[in-house]
LUMZATOR-625925 format. One record per residue: residue in one letter; z, x, y of N, C-alpha, C in turn. Coordinates in steps of 0.001 Angstrom, whole numbers, padded with zeros to 6 digits, always signed. Layout:
BEGIN
AZXYZXYZXY ...
END
This chain:
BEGIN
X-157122-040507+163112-155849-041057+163612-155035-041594+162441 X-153772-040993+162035-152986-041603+160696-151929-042429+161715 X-151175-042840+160565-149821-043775+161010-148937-042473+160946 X-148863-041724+159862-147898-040957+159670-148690-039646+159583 X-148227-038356+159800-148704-037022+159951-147823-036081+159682 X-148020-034912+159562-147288-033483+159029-148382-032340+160421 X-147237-031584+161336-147824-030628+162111-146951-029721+162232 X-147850-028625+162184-147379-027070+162375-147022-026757+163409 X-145542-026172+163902-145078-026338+165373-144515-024951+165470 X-144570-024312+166268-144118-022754+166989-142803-022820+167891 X-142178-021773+167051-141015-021912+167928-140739-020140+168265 X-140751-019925+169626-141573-018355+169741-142451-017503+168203 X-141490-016911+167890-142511-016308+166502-142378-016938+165583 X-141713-017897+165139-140920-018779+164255-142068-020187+164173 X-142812-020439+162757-143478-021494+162586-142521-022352+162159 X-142485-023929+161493-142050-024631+161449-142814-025926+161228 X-142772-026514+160064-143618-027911+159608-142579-028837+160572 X-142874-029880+160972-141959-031758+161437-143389-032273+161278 X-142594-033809+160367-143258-034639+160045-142897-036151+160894 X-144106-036733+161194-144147-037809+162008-144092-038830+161433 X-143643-040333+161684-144044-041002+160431-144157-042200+161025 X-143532-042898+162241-144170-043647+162765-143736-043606+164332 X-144628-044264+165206-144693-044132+166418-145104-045624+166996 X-144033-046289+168002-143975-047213+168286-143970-047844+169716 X-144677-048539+169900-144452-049242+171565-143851-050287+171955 X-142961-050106+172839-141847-051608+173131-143349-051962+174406 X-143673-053239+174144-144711-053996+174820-143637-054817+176279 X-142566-055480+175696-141737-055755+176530-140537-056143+176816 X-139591-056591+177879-138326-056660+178035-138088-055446+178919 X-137014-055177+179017-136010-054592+179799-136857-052584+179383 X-136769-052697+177781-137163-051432+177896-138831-051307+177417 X-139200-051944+178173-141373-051759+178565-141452-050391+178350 X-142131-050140+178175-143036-048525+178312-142221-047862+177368 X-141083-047708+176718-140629-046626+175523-141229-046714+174956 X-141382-045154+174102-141930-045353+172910-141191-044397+172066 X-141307-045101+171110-139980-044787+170018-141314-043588+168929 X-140651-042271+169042-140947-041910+167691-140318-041516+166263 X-140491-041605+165290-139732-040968+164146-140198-039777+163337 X-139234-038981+162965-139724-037612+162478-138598-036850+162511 X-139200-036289+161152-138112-035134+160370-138520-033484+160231 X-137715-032865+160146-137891-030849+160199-136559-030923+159644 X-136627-029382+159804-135826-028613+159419-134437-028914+160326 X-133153-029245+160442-132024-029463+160868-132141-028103+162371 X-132693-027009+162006-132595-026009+162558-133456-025948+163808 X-134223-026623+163645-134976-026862+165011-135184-028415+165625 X-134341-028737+165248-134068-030120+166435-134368-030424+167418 X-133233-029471+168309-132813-028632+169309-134562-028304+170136 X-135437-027586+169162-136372-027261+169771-137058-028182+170053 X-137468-028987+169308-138738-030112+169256-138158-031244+170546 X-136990-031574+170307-135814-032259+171701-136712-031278+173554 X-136750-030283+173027-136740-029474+174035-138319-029140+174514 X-139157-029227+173580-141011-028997+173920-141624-030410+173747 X-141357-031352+172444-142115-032134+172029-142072-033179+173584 X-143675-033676+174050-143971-035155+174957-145159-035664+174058 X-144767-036609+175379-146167-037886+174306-146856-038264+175547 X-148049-038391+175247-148875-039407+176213-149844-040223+176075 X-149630-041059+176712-150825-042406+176985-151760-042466+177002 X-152842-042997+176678-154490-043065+176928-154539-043463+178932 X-154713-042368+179334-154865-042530+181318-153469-042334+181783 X-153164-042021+180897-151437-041521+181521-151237-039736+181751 X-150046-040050+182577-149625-038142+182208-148175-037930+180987 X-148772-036830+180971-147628-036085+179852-146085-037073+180236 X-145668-037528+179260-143790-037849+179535-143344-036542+179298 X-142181-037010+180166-140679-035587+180232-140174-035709+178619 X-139694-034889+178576-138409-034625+176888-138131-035936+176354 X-137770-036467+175523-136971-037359+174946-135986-037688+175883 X-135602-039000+176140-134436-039378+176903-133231-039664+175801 X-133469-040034+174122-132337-040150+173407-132979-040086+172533 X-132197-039970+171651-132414-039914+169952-131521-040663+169614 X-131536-040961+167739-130962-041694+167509-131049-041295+165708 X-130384-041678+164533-130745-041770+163143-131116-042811+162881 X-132055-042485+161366-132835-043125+160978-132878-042570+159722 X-133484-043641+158365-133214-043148+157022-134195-041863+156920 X-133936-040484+156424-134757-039411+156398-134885-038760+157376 X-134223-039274+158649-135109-038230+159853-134379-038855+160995 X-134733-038735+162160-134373-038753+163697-135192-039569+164185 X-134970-040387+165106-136170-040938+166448-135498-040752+167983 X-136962-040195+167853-137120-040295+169465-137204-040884+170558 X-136942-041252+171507-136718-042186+172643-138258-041633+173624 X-138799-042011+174199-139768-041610+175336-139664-042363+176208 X-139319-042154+177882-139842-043436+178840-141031-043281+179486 X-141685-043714+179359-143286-043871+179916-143524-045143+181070 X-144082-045377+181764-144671-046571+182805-145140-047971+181888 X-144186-048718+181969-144861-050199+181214-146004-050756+181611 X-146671-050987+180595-147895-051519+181198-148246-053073+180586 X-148841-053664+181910-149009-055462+181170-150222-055806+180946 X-151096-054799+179722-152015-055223+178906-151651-056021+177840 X-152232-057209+177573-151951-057700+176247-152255-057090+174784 X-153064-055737+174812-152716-054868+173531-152571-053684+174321 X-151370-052909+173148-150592-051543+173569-152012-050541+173025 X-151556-049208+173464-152323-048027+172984-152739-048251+171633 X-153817-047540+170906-154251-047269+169820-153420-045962+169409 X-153386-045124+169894-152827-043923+169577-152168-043467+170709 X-151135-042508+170552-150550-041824+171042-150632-040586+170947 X-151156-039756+171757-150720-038130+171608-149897-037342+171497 X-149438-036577+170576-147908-035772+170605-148466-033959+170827 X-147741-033863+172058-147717-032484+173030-146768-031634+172566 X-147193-030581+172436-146214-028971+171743-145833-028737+173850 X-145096-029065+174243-145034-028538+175416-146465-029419+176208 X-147030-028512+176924-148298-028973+177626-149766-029253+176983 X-149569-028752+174989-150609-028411+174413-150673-029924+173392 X-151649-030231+173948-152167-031604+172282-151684-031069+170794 X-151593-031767+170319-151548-030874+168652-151817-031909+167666 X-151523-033330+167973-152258-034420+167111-152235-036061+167978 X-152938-036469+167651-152823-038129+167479-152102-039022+166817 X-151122-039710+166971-150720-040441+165956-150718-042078+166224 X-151127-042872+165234-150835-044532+165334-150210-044937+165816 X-150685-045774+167214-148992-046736+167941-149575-048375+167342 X-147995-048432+167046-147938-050211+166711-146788-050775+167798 X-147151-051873+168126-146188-053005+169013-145219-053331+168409 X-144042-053088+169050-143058-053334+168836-142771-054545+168656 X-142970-055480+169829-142799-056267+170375-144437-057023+170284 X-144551-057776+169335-146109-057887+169316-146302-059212+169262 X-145315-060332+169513-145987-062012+169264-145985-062035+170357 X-147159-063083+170887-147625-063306+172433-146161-064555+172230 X-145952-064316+173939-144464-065220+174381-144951-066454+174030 X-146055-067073+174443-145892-068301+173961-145897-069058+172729 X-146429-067968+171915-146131-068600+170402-144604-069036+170055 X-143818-068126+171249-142510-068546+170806-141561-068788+171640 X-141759-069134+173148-141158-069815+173593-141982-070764+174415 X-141394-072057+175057-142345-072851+175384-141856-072915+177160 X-142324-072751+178001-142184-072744+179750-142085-074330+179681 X-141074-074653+180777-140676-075641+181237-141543-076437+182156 X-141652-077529+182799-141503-077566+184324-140878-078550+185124 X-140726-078565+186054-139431-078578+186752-139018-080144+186664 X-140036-080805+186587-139873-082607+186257-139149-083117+184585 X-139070-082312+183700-138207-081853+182698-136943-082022+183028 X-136248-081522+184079-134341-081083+184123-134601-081873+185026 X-135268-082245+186586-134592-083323+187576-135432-084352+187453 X-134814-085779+188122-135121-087001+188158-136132-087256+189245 X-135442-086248+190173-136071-086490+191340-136504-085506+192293 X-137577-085114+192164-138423-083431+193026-138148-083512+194543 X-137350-082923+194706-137268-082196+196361-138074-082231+197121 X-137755-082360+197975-139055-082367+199454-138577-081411+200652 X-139080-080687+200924-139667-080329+202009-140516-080000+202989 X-140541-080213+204143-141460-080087+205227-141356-078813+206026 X-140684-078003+205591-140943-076564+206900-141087-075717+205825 X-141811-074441+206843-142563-073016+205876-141635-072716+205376 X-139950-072439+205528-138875-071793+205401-137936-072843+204110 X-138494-072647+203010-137149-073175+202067-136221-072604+201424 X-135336-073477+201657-134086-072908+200844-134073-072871+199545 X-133826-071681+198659-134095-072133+197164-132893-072161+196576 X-131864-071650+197083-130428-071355+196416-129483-070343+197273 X-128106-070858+197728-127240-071016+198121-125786-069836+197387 X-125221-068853+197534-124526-068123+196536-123393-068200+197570 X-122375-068764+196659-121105-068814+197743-119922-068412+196197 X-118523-067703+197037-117981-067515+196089-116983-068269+196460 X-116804-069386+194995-116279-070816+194923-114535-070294+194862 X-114234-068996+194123-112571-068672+194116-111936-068549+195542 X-112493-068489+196560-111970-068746+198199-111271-069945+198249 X-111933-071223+197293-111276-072753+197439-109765-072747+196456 X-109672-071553+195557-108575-071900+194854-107696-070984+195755 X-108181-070165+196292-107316-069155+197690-106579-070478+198853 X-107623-071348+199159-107149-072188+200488-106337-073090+199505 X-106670-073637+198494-105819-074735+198052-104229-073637+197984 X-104203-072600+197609-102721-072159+197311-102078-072125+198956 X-102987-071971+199934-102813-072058+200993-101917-073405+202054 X-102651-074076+201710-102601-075744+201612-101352-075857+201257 X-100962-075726+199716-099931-076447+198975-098713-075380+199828 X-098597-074613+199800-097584-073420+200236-097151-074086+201980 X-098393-073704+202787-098242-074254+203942-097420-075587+203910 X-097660-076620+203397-097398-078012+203220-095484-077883+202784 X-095838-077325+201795-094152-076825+200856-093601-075720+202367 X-093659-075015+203145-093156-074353+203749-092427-075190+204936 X-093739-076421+205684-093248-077222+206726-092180-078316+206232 X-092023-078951+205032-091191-079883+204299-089759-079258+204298 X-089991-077929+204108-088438-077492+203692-087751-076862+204866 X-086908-077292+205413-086246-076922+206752-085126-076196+206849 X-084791-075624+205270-083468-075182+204918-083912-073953+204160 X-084575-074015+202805-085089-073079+201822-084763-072048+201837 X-085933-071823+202856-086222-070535+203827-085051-069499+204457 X-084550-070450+204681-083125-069967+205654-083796-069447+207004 X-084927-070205+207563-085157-069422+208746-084225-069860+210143 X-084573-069710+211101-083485-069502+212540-083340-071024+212489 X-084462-071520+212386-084712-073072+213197-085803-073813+212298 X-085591-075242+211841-086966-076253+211682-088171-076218+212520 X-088136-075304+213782-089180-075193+214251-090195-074622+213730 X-089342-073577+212923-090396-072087+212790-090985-072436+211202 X-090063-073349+210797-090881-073549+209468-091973-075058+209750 X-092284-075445+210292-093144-076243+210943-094230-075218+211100 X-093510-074452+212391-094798-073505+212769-095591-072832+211398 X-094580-071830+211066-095319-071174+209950-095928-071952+209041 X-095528-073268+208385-096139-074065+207254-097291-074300+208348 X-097467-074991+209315-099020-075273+209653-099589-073859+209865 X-099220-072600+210438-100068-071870+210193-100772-071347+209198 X-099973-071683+207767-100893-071802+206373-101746-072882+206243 X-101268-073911+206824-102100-074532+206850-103337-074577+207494 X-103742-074244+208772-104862-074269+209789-105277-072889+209023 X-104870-072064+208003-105611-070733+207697-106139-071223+206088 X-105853-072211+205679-106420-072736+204268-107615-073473+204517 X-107666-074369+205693-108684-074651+206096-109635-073366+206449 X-109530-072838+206994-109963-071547+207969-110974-071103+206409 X-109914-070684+205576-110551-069948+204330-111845-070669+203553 X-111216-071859+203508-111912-073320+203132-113773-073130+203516 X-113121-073434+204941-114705-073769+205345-115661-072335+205774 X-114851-071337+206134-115506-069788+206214-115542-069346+205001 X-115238-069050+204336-115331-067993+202959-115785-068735+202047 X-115570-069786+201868-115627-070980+200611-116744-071663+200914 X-117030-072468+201533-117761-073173+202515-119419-072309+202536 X-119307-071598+203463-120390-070638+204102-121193-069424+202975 X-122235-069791+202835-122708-068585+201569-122912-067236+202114 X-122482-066647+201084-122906-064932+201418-123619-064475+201061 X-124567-065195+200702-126258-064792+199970-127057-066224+200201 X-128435-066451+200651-129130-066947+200759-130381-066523+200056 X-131326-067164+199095-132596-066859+199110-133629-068394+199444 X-134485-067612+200757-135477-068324+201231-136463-067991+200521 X-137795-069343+200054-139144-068605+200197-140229-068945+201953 X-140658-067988+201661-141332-068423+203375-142737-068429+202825 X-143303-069379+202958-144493-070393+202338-145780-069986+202708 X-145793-069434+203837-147268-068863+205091-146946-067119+204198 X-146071-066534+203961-146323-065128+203866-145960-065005+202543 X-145974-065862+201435-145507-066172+200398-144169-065143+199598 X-143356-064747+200486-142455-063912+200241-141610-064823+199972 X-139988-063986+198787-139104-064564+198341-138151-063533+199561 X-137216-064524+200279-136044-063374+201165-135288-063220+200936 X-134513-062013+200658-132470-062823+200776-132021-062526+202264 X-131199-063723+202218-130322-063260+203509-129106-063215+203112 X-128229-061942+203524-127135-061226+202975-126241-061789+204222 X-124812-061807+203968-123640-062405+204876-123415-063404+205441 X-121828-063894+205370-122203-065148+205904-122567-065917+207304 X-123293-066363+206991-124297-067138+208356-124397-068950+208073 X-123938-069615+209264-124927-071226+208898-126244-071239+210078 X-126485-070240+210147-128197-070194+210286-128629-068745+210582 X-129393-069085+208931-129896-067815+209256-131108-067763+209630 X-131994-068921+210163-133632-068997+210438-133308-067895+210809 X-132321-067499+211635-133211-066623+213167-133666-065272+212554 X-132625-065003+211125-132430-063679+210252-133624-063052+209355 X-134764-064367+208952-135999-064395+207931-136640-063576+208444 X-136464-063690+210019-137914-062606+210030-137940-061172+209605 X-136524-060598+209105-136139-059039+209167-135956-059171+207654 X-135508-060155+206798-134643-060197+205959-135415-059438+204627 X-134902-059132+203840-135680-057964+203450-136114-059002+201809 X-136971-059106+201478-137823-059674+200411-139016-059334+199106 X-139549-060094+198692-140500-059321+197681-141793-060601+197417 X-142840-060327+197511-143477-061084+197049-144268-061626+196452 X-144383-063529+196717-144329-064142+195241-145350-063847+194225 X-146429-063357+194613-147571-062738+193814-146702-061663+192921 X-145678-061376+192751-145088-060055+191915-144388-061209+190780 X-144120-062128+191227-143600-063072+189594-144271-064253+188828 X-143812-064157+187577-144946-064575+186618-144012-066462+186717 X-142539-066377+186372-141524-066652+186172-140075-067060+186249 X-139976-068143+186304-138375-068437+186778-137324-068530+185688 X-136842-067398+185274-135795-067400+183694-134436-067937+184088 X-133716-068755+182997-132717-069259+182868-132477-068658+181649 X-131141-067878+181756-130206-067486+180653-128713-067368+180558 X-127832-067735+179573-126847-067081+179774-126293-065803+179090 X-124980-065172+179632-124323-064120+179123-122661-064252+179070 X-121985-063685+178555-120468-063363+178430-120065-062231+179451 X-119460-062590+180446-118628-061937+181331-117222-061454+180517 X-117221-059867+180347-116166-059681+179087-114552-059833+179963 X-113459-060226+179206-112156-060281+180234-111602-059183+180203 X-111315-059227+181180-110376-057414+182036-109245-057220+181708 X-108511-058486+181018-107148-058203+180198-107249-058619+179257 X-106387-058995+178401-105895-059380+177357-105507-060895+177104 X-105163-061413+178406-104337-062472+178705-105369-063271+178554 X-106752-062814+179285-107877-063641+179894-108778-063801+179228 X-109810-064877+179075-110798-064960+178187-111940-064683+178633 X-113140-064274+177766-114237-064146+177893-114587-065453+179514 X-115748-064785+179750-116242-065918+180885-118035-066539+180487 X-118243-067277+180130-119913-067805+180412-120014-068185+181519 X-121306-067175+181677-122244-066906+183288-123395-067468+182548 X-124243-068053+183887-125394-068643+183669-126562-068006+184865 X-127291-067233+184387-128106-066272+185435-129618-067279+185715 X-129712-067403+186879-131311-067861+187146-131944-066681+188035 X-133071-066176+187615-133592-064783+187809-135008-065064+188469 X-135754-064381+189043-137416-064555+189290-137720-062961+188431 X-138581-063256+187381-139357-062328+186697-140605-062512+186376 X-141058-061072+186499-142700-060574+186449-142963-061080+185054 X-144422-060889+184468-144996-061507+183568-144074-060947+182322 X-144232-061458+181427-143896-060760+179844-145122-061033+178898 X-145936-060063+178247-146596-060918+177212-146309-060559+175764 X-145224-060329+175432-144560-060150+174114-143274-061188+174118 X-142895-061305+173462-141557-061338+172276-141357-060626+171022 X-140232-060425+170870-140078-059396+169774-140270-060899+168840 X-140775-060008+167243-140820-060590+165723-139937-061904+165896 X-138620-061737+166225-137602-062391+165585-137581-063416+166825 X-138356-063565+167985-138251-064383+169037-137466-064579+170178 X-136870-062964+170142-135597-062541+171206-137329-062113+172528 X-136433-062361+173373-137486-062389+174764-136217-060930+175999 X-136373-059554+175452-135770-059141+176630-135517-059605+178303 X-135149-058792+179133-134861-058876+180533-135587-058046+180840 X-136326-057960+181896-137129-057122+182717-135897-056237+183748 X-136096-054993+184563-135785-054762+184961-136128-054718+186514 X-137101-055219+186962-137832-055334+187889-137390-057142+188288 X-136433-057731+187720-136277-059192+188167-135303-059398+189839 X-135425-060396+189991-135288-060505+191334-134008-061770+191494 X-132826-061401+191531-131567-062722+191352-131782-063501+192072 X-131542-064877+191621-131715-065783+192287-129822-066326+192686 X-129368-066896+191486-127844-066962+191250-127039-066412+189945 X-125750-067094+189923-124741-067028+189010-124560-068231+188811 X-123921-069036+187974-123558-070110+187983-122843-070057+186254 X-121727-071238+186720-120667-071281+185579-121327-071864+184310 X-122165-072937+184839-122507-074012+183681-124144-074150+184191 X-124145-074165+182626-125781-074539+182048-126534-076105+183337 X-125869-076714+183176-126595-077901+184210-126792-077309+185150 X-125854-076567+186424-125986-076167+187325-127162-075606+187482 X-126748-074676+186750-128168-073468+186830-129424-074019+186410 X-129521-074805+185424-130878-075388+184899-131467-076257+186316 X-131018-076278+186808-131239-077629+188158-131549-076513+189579 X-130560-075552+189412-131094-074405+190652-132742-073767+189966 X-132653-073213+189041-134272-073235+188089-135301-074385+188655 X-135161-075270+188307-135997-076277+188441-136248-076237+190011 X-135787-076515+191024-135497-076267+192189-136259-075434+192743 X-136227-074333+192444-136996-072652+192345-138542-073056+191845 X-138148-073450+190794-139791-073489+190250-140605-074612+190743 X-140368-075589+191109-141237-076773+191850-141507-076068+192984 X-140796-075271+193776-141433-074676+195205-141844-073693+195859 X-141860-072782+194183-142590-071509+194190-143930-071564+193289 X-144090-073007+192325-144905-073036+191635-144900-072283+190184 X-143725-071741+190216-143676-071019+188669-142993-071801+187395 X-143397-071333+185961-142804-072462+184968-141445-071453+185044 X-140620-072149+184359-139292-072073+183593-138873-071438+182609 X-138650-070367+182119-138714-069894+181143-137030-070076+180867 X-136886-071142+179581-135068-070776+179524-135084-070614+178296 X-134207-069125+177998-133984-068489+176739-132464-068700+176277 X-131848-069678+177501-130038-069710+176706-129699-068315+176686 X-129318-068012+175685-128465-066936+175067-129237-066221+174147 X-130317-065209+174336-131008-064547+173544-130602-063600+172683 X-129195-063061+172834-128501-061921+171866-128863-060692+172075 X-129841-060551+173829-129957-059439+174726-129002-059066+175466 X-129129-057804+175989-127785-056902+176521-128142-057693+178325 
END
């Protein structure tokens, strides 16, 4: 088994040397199971090796083609997606396939190779609050998703309505009646917006304690007991983890600025961090919220994790996609 190798490759009657030189495993984050290879040929058969060369796993099956390539000093790498796996050491070797046929072994190293906790430290939940929550029924609420821009909708509502009934002339309508009428009908509809749209969440996640499932309940409802029993969920035996991070919401004009979002997530185990102490995103995570500001969210986290029993993992702003 080398790190690096030289193999003789067939391209119908056409031989052809590519040289391997290293072969790598993302252990974890968002992209688990790739495996990155590097290697150089002839410019002229690229194309081919893109088109026959797979790799496989020790108990795995053959991977499909390369999903991307990319440059690299001397040569090309290869992209592979393979099934992530949450052993705490990656493969010893990797096999590289002419098509369906073995043709060598080559050295896999971890990408991603410091165990997480050397480099980040889990929270728990008596850390961020003063004071731990209580509840008494199987059914808790863990977090609440309402979209808060409905209240700047009713307030324009409000002020307009208010400005519409005051002015009895403005308008130029028939009569002071009708601007009465119409200003309170902005008005009784700012409320309306207020306490329905603003007010009322359009996402719920329950955990239900006896079947240890996480639920969401989708639309707005002020009760959704009756909804848990259908509501479609995942459960808590599938997470390691309650992550707190933020990201930049990019602006849609010019006018507008960037936005900081603050994500609280439920994610499966990780047992890497990359070298440099960046901690990817899983893709298998489970939303909990959004939230504008760091307190908020650190406190919906905490919240989550006292009553699901999981630590805290908060990475801030890791300089992940």
């Amino acid at each position: 088994m080398e790190r690096s190798l030289t193999a003789l490759l067939k391209d119908g009657a056409n031989e052809f040397e590519a040289r391997f030189d290293t072969c790598r495993v993302m252990a974890g984050g968002e992209f688990a199971g790739n495996i990155e290879v590097d290697f150089s040929c002839d410019a002229a058969y690229v194309d081919t090796i893109l088109q026959y060369l797979r790799i496989q796993s020790p108990g795995a099956s053959p991977s499909d083609p390369a999903l991307a390539t990319g440059d690299r000093p001397g040569g090309l790498q290869l992209v592979f997606w393979t099934e992530p796996s949450n052993l705490d050491e990656g493969p010893e070797s990797i096999t590289l396939l002419w098509d369906d046929t073995a043709i060598r072994e080559i050295e896999a190293t971890l990408e991603d190779s410091v165990p997480i906790e050397e480099q980040i430290r889990f929270l728990e939940p008596s850390e961020i609050l003063d004071t731990l929550p209580v509840s008494t029924s199987n059914h808790v609420l863990l977090a609440s998703n309402r979209a808060g821009w409905w209240y700047v909708f009713a307030v324009l509502l409000l002020g307009f309505g208010a400005l519409v009934a005051a002015t009895t002339s403005g308008l130029e309508l028939p009569s002071p009646r009708m601007n009465w009428a119409l200003g309170a009908s902005m008005i009784a509809a700012g409320f309306a917006v207020a306490f329905h749209l603003g007010a009322t969440p359009y996402e719920q996640i329950w955990l239900d304690r006896d079947r240890r499932c996480v639920l969401v309940v989708s639309g707005r409802t002020r009760n959704p007991l009756p909804r848990l029993a259908d509501a479609p969920g995942r459960s808590l035996d599938e997470f390691d983890h309650v992550r707190v991070f933020q990201r930049w919401r990019m602006a849609q004009g010019a006018d507008d600025s960037d936005q900081e979002v603050w994500f609280v997530t439920l994610e499966g185990r990780i047992p890497f961090a990359s070298e440099d102490g960046l901690v990817h995103l899983h893709d298998e995570t489970m939303s909990v919220g959004e939230y504008s500001s760091e307190f908020t969210a650190r406190r919906v986290a905490a919240v989550v994790s006292f009553h699901t029993g999981l630590k805290i993992l908060d990475t801030g702003h890791d300089q992940t996609a």
